[in-house]
N, C-alpha and C positions, 0 to 999 in steps of 0.2 A: 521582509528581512530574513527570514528563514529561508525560502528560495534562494539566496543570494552564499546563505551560510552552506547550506548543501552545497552548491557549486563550487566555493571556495574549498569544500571540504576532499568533494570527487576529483577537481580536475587534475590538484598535483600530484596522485597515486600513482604508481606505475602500470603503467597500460600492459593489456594482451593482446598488440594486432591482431588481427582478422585480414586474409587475403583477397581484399576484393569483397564485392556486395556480395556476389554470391556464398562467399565465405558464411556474410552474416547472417543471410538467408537460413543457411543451415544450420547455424548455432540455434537462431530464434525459431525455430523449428523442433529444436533440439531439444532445448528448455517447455515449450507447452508441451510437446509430448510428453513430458517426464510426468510418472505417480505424484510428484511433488506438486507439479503446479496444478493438475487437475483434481487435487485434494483441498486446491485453496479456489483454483475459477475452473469449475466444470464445465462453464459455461462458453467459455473463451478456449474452443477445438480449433486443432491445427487449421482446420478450411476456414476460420476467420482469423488469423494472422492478416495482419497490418501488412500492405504491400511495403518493400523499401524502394526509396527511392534516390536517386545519387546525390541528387543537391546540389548539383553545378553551381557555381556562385553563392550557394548560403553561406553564412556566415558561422551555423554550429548546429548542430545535429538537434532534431525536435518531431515531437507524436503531433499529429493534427487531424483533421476532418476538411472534408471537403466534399461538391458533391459526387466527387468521384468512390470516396467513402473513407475510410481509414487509414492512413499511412507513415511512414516512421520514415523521415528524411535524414541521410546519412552521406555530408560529404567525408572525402576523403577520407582527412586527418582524424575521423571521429568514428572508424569502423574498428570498435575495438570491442569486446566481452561487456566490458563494465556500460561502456554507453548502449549500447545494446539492450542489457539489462537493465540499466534506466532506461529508455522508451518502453519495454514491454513493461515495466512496472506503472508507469503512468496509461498505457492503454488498460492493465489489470484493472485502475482504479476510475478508467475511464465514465463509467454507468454511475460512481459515488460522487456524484457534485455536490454534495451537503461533505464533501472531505476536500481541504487547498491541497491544491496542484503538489506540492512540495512540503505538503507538513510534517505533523510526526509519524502517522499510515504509514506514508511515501515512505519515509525515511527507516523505519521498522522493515516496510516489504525488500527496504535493497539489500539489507543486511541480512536479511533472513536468506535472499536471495542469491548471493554474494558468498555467502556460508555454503549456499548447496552447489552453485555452479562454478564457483572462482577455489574456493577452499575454504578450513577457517584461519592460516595464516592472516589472505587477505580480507576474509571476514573483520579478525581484529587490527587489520591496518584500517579499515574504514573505518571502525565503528571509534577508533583511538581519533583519528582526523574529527569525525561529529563529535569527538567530546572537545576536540581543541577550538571548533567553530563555534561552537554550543549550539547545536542542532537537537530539535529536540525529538527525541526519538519515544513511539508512543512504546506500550507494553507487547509482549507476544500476541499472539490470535490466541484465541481461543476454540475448541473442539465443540461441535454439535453435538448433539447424538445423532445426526446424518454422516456423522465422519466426517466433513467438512472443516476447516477452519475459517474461521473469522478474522477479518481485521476490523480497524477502527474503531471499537469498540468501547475505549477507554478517549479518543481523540472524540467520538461523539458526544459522550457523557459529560467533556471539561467544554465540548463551544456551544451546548444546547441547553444552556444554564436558564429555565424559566421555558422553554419550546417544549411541546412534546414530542416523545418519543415512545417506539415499541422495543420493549428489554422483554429477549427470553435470558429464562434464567432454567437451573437445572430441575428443577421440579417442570413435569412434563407439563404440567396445565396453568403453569405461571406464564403467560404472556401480560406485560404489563403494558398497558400504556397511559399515561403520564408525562408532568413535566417534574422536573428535580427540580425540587425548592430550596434543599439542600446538602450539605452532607455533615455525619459525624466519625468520632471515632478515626480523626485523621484519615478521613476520606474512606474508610473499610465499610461505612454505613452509607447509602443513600435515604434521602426522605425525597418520597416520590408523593405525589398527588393525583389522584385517579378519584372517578366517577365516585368512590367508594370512602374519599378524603384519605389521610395521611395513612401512608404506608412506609415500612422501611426493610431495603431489602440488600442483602451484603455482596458488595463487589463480587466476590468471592463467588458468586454464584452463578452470576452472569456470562452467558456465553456469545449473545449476541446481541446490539442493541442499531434500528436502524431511527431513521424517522418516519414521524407519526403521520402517514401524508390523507 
């Protein structure tokens, strides 16, 4: 459902063509070079950009794998800033399969993303559209002390209800792992459960939370 509410949310905005693949080439090019997205995927260098590819007869623009390897299919009508932007936001999140395709992560990284590459006019034309679809949009990232930012971290927390997980938090020797058994304090408290039994440790503190593999 939410997949469906983002689409309904994105597609009526108004576009910023792109002339031609090669156009988009170089936008998404543009964007991983930038301090910004290497502050959020260091890991995701320009030399692994997603090949594009035309998509003669697709139906609508989409991120996939194959064994040829990574690639962002872009016919036509759909070479524009913002779809752009959405495929490289789902290849960001590509390696978090414990995070849906289109959730709230997703939906946080376009705005966040949208804000730095589109403007924040159209930042808060999207973000006004997901409040009209009810999309749900998770919290900001969060900062390391690697200088890194985090995403999902609050979207892991609400679908790993009883799963374990590993939560740093900002005391440098806190790495927790545990599952949340619950929370208080209208969600500002977690009660975690580790080797050590009940622990409880404040949102507020957490900067990154992955699963417990």
């Amino acid at each position: 459902m939410q997949r469906a509410r983002v689409y309904r949310a994105e597609l009526p905005l108004p576009a910023s063509p792109l002339p031609g693949l090669e156009a988009c080439a170089r936008f998404a090019d543009r964007v991983v070079g930038t301090l910004w997205w290497q502050a959020r995927f260091p890991d995701l260098t320009l030399d692994r950009v997603p090949r594009l590819r035309p998509g003669n007869g697709a139906r609508s623009a989409f991120f996939g794998e194959s064994e040829r390897g990574l690639s962002i299919t872009l016919p036509r009508r759909y070479r524009t800033k913002g779809v752009v932007l959405h495929e490289l936001a789902h290849w960001a999140l590509h390696d978090q399969a414990d995070l849906p395709n289109h959730g709230s992560t997703f939906a946080r990284l376009m705005l966040d993303a949208t804000a730095e590459f589109g403007g924040p006019e159209r930042a808060e034309t999207l973000a006004e559209a997901y409040a009209a679809q009810r999309v749900r949009v998770a919290a900001p990232p969060r900062l390391g002390p690697d200088g890194r930012w985090r995403y999902g971290w609050d979207e892991r927390l609400r679908l790993a209800r009883g799963r374990r997980l590993c939560i740093r938090t900002v005391d440098p020797d806190a790495v927790i792992s545990g599952a949340v058994e619950a929370t208080e304090q209208r969600g500002a408290v977690l009660v975690i459960r580790d080797g050590a039994g009940q622990r409880r440790v404040s949102t507020t503190s957490i900067w990154d939370v992955q699963a417990d593999r």
